[in-house]
N, C-alpha and C positions, 0 to 999 in steps of 0.2 A: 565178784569181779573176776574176770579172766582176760590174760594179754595174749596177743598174739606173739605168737615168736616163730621166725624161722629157722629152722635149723636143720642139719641131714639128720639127726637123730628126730626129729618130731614132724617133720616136714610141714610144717605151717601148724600144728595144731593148738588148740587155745590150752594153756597153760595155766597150773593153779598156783596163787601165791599163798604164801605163808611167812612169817618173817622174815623167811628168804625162799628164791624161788625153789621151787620141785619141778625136775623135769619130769612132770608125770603127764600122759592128756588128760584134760578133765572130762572126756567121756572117762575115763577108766576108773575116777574119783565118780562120779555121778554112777556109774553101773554098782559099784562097791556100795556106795551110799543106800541102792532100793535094796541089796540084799540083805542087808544092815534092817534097812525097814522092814521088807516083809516077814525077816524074823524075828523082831519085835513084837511086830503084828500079829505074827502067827502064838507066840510065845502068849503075849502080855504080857511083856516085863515092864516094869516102873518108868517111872521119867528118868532120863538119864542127863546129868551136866553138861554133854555136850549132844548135839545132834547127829542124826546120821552123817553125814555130808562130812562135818568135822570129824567125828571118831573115823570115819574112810579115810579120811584126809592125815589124822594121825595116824593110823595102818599104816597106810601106807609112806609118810617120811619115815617110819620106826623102821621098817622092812630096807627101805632104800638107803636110810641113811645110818641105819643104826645109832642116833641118838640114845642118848640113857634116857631115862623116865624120869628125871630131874629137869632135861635140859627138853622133854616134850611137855613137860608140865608148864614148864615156864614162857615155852612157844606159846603154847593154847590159851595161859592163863588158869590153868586147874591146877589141881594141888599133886603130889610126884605117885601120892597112892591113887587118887581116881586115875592118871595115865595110865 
């Protein structure tokens, strides 16, 4: 799901939500997300709890918001170690 919002910081772009919003664009979430893939991919690492998209999406509020990994675990629903 993504809303539109405008604003001089984003200038119309779609917007990703999280339990509260991220003023991130979600191209920037989505580019984050395939490089995320492709090194999975390229790697073969295991299944992971969360998908690309979401671990990009966690990066990135940890980065922006500096959240503890208590308070990203309990966003996401995983537990404070897999954050």
């Amino acid at each position: 799901m993504v809303i539109p919002l405008i604003t001089p910081a984003t200038e119309g772009a779609l917007l990703v939500p999280y339990p509260a919003m991220l003023d991130v664009p979600h191209e920037l979430v989505e580019d984050v997300a395939w490089l995320l893939y492709e090194h999975r991919h390229t790697r073969s690492t295991r299944r992971r709890k969360l998908g690309c998209f979401d671990q990009a999406l966690l990066t990135l509020v940890h980065l922006q918001k500096n959240e503890t990994f208590s308070q990203l675990g309990a966003s996401f629903g995983i537990s404070q170690a897999t954050a």
